[in-house]
TORKOL-4160 file (C-alpha; in steps of 0.2 Angstrom, whole numbers, padded with zeros to 4 digits, m for minus):
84
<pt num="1" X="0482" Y="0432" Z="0563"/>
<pt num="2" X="0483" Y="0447" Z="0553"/>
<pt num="3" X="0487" Y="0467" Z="0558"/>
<pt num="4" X="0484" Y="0482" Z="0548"/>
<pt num="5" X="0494" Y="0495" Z="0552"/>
<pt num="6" X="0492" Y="0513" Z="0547"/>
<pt num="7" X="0505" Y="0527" Z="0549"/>
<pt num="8" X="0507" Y="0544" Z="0547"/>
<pt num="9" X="0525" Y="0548" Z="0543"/>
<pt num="10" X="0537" Y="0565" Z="0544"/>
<pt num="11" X="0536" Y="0574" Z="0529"/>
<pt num="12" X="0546" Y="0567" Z="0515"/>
<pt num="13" X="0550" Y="0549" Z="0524"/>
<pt num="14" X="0535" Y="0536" Z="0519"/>
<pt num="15" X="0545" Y="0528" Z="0504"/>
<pt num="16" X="0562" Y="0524" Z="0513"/>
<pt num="17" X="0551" Y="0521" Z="0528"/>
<pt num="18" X="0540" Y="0509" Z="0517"/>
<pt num="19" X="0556" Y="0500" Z="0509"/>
<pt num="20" X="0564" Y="0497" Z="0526"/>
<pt num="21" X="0547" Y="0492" Z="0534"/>
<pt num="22" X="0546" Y="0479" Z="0520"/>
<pt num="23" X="0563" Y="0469" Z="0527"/>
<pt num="24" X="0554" Y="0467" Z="0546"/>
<pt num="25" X="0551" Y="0448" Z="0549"/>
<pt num="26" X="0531" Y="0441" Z="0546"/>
<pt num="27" X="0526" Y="0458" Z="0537"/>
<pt num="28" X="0519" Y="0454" Z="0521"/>
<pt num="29" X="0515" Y="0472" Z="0515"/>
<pt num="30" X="0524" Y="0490" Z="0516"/>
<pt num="31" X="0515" Y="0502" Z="0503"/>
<pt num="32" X="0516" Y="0520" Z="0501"/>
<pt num="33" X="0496" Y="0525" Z="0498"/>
<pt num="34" X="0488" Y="0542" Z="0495"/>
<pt num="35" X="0477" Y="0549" Z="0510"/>
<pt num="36" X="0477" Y="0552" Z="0527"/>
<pt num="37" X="0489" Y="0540" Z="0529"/>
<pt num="38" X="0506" Y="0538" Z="0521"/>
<pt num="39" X="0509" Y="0519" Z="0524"/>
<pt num="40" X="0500" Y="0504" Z="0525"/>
<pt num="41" X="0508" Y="0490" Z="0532"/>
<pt num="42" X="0502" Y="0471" Z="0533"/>
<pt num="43" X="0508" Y="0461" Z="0546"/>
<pt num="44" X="0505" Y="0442" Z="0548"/>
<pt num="45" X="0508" Y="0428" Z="0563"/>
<pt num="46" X="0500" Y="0415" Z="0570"/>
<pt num="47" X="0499" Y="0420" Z="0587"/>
<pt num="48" X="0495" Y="0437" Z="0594"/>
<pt num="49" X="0512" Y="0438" Z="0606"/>
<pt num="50" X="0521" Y="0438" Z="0588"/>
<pt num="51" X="0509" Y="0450" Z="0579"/>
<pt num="52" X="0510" Y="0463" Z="0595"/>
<pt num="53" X="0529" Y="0461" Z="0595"/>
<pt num="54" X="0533" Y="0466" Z="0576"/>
<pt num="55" X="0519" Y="0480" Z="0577"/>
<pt num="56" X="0529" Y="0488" Z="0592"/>
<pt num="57" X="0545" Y="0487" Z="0585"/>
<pt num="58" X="0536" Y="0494" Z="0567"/>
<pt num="59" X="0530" Y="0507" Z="0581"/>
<pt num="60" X="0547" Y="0511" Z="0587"/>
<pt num="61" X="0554" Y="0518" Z="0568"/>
<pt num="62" X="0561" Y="0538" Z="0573"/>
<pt num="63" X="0552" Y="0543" Z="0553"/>
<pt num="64" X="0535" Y="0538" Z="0561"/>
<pt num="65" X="0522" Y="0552" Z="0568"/>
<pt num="66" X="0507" Y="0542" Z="0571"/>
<pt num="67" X="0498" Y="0523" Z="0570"/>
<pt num="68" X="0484" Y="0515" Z="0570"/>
<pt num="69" X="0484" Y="0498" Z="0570"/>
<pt num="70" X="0466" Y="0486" Z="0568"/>
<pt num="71" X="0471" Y="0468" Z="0571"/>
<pt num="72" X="0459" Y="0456" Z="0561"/>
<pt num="73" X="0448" Y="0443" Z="0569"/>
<pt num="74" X="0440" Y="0435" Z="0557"/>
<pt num="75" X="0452" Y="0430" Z="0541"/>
<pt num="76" X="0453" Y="0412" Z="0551"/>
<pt num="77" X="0436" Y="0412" Z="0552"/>
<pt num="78" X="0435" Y="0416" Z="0534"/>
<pt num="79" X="0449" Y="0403" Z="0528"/>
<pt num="80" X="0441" Y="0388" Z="0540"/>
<pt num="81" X="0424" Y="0392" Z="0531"/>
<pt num="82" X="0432" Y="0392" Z="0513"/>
<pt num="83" X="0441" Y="0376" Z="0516"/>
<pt num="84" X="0426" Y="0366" Z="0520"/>
């Protein structure tokens, strides 16, 4: 299972954050990115307990303003199909 998770963070924070992001077991993906957001994390488990428990404690970082997180439901779909 695979989560996106899109923050907003205080001004002058999203690299640090990013880079410490980046050390939180199963997440795969910590970039700065130019937009509405500042960073884009990718967080990957095989079960949804997991997935829900690291996107909280991503949640909990005092440098973040805002998320949004869109949990995927079809990569095993996609990866079931591709192996075939």
């Amino acid at each position: 299972m695979k989560a996106y998770v899109l923050i907003t963070a205080r001004h002058g924070t999203a690299d640090k954050l990013a880079e410490t992001i980046r050390k939180v077991k199963n997440v795969t993906s910590s970039d700065c990115v130019y937009g509405h957001y500042d960073v884009i994390v990718i967080v990957e488990s095989p079960e949804m307990k997991s997935l829900s428990r690291v996107v909280n404690q991503i949640q909990k970082y005092p440098q973040i303003v805002h998320t949004e997180t869109a949990f995927s439901h079809c990569a095993e779909e996609l990866e079931s199909e591709i192996s075939e």
